[in-house]
Phi, psi and omega in degrees: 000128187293165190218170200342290192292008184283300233292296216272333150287337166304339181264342184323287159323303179269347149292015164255001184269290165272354161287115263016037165272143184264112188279108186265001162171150196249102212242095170274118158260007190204090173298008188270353169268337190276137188244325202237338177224173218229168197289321178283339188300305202303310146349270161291347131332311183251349200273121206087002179273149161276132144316133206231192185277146152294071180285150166238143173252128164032220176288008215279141148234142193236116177240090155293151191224151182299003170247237160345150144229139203285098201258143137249129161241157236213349161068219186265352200226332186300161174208116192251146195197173163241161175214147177240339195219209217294156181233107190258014172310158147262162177080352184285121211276301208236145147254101166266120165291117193233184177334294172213119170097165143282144139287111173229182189228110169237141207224121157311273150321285170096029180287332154252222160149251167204131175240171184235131132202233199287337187193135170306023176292303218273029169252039143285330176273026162232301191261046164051206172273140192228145135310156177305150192270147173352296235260316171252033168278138193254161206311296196314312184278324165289358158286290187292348147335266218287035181268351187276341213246177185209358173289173201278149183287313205309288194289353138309298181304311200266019160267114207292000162280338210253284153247107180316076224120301161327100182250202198283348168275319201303323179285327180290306186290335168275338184289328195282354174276296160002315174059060194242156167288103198293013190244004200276117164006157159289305179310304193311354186282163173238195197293313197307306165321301165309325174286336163302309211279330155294323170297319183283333181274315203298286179338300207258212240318351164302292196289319194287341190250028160276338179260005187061030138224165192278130150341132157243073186287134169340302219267032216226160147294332181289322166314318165258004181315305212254047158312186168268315163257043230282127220221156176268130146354303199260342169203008165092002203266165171309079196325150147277165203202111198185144162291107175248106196037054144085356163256156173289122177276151134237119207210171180253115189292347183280279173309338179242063186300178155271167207293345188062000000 
């Protein structure tokens, strides 16, 4: 599933793009993408509207327009992009025709997908309560997040009220440079964990959204997770592999004991 850093190469790319670009007609070719409105609603909405700068929340991408904004989530398979000339992509649900070039949207799955709505006030009320987003938290406010929480640490960091962005690979490769248990209590941290554990998110979303994705860099966890044989980076012993709040973990039983 894509995760902060795919959502934040996606707004990259298209903020050089799409602002003061004019949407001159709207081509649903699949309405199965569409979550909160139908392919004429959408139509009449955006057609004659301006593009505006693009942002991102967490996984969220917000393409305001001088009326509407346009929300996308991108599930496991979307890709939302611009184009100007010939396009061999597949799967692509949606085309906005604009002044010059396309926006368009392509989904494999359809597991999300895009919604409108009316002025960017109301898009709290599609992607729910968010948290600060990952990528600019400073040490001082992620303290006090989890000094609030009493939950097992994985599912804190990846619950998107708490903190934005963060998904099941991105977490697993910061506990595991942390060499924290994704199962040990939030309270069981002391200041020192947190200033690791913080140091390890800046670090590890840094490299993943220079590649615009999370990596599988050698040194990386994410590089030996899905091995035959998946072995730690850092000390060779075998990963573990287990259900954690209901996603699959991986961690090194060695570097990460468990809390017992």
């Amino acid at each position: 599933m894509p995760e902060l850093a795919d959502v934040e190469g996606f707004r990259r790319e298209l903020a050089s793009a799409l602002p003061g670009r004019r949407i001159r007609r709207v081509d649903v070719r699949d309405a199965g993408v569409l979550r909160n409105t139908t392919a004429r609603s959408l139509a009449r909405n955006l057609t004659g509207r301006t593009f505006r700068k693009p942002r991102r929340h967490g996984k969220w991408l917000i393409l305001p327009t001088d009326g509407p904004a346009v929300l996308v989530h991108s599930g496991m398979t979307g890709k939302p992009y611009y184009v100007r000339g010939d396009d061999d992509t597949k799967h692509v649900r949606l085309v906005l025709g604009l002044d010059r070039g396309e926006f368009r949207y392509a989904d494999l799955r359809k597991l999300r997908g895009v919604w409108l709505v009316p002025s960017e006030d109301h898009i709290g009320q599609v992607t729910g309560e968010q948290g600060p987003d990952a990528l600019h938290l400073d040490l001082r406010s992620f303290r006090e997040l989890l000094r609030r929480r009493r939950g097992r640490l994985k599912p804190t960091l990846m619950d998107q009220a708490v903190i934005a962005g963060l998904g099941n690979l991105l977490v697993d490769e910061i506990l595991w440079r942390t060499r924290l248990s994704p199962s040990l209590p939030v309270p069981a941290l002391d200041d020192d964990d947190v200033k690791r554990l913080h140091e390890s998110m800046r670090r590890v979303l840094d490299t993943a959204v220079r590649h615009g994705r999370v990596p599988d860099l050698p040194g990386w966890l994410t590089g030996r997770r899905d091995g035959p044989d998946p072995t730690c980076p850092r000390c060779g012993t075998r990963l573990a592999r287990g259900r954690i709040a209901g996603r699959t973990s991986v961690w090194c039983p060695h570097c990460q004991p468990d809390p017992g």
